[in-house]
C-alpha positions in Angstrom: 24.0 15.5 -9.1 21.8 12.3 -10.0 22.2 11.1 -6.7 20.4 14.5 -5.5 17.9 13.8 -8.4 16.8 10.5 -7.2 16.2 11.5 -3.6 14.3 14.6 -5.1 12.3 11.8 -7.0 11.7 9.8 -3.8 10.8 12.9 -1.7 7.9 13.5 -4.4 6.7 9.9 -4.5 6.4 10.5 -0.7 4.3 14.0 -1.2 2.2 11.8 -4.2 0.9 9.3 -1.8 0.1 11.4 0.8 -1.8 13.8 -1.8 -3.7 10.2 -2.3 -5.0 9.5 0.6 -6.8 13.1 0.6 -9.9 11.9 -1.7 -9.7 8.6 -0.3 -10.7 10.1 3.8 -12.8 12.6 2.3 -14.9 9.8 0.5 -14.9 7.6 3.8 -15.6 10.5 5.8 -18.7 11.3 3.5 -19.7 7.5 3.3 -19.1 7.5 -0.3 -16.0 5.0 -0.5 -15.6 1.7 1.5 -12.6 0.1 2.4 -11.2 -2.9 3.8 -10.3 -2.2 7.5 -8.7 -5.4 7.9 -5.9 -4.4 4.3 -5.5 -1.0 6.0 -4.7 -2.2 9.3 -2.2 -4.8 7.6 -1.0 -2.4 5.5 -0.3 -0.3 8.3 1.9 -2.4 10.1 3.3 -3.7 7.2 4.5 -0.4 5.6 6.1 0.3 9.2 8.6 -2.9 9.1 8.6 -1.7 5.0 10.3 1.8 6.4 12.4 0.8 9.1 14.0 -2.3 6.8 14.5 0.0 4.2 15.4 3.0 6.2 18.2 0.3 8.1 19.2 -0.2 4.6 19.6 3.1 3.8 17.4 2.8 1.2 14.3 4.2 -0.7 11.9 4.7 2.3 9.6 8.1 1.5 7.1 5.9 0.0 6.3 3.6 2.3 7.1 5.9 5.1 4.2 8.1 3.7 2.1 5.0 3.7 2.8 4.3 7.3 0.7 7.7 7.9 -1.7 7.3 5.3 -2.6 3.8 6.4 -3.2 4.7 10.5 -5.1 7.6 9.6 -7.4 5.4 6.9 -7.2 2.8 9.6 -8.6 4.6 12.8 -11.2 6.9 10.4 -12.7 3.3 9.4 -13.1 2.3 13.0 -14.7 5.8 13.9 -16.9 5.0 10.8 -17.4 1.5 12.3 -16.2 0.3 8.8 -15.0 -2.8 10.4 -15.1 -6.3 9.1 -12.9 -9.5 9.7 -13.8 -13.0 7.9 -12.0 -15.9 7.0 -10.4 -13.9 3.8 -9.1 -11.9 6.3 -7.9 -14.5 8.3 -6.2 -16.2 5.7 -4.6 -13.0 4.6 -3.3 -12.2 8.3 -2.2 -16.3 9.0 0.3 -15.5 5.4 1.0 -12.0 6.5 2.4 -13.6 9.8 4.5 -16.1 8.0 6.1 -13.0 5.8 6.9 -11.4 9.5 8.3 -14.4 10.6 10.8 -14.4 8.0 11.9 -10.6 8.7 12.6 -11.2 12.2 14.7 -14.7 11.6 16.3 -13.4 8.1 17.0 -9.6 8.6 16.7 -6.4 7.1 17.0 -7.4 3.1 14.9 -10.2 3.9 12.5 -7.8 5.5 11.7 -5.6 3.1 11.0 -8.9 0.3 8.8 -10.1 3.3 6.9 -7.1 4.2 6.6 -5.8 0.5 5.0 -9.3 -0.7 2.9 -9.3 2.7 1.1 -6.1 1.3 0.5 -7.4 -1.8 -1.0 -10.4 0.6 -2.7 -8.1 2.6 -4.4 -6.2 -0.4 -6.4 -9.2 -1.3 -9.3 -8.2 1.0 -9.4 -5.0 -1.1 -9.2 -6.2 -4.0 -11.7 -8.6 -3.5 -13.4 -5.8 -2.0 -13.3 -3.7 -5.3 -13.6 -7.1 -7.8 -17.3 -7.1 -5.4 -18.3 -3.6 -5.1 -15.9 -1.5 -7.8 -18.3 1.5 -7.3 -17.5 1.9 -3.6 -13.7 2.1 -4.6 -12.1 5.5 -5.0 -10.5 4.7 -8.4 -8.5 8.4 -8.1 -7.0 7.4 -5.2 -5.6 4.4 -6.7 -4.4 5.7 -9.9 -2.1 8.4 -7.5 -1.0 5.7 -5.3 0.2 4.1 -8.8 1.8 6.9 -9.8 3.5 7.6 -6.6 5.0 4.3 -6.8 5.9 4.5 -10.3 8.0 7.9 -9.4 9.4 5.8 -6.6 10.3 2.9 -8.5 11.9 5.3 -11.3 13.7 6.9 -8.4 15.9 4.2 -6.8 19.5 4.9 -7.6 20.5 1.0 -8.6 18.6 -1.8 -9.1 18.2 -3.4 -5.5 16.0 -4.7 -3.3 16.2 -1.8 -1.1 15.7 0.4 -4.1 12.9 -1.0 -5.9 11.5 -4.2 -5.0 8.7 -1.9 -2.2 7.2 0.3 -5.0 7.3 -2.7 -7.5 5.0 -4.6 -5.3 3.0 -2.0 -4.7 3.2 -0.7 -8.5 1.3 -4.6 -9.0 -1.2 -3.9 -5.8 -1.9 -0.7 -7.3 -3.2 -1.9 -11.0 -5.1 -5.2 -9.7 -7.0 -3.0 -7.6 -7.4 -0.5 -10.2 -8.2 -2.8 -13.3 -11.1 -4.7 -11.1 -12.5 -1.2 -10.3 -12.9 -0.2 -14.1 -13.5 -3.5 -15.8 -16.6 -4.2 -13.0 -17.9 -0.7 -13.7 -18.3 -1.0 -16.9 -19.4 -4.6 -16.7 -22.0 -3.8 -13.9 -23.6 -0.9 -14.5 
């Protein structure tokens, strides 16, 4: 019975993210939010490696799996949007995001999912430099579900491995820089 209870939970972490990405598109497709393409590309392929690790694992996967959607579609709307910026943040950020790739492919699965989840915590640092810049431009409701979906996923891992957890902690951490530089710069420059 708990075990049916967790993957209920996971399922709905899943359905939460996706929900998030709703006012996020609508805001880039209305030119009222700006985004990173180079963190949503990143993000995209690693929430991909994120799923299949975990997925081989047979572990907590809706949540990045609902990512992997969220992330192409964000992705290829920036590019319609032309949206599309690459400098040497975004360099450094790839060059580290590499390494974590690297280690998946020479280390395994377990080692995958450490790599990939701490390479999207790598690759958020165009956003949040992004949002630390321009907080306005940052869809803050789409970052407080994308919290939330990770903090349902996080509470919904049925023991306390890497499999389990360690994916929605990460992104729990992305979640709250990004959110805490897009209120504490709002208020600060209004």
């Amino acid at each position: 019975m708990m075990a049916e209870h967790k993957d209920a939970m996971q399922l709905i972490a899943g359905i939460i993210a996706m929900i998030a990405y709703i006012p996020l598109i609508v805001g880039i497709a209305r030119n009222k939010a700006e985004q990173s393409f180079a963190a949503f590309l990143l993000w995209a392929l690693l929430d991909s490696i994120a799923t299949i690790t975990t997925y081989l694992e047979h572990g907590n996967y809706w949540l990045p799996f609902s990512n992997v959607i969220g992330t192409i579609t964000v992705t290829l709307l920036l590019v319609v949007k032309r949206q599309v910026s690459w400098s040497w943040v975004e360099n450094v950020t790839a060059f580290l995001v590499i390494i974590c790739v690297a280690i998946w492919y020479s280390a395994g699965e377990q080692a995958g999912i450490v790599a990939s989840s701490l390479a999207v915590v790598i690759a958020s640092i165009p956003q949040m430099v992004d949002t630390f810049k321009r907080p306005r431009t940052t869809p803050v409701l789409s970052y407080i579900l994308f919290f939330s979906a990770n903090v349902v996923s996080f509470l919904a891992g049925r023991t306390w491995t890497i499999e389990e957890r360690f994916y929605a902690a990460c992104s729990m951490f992305l979640c709250f820089v990004i959110i805490f530089f897009a209120f504490s710069r709002r208020t600060t420059h209004r």
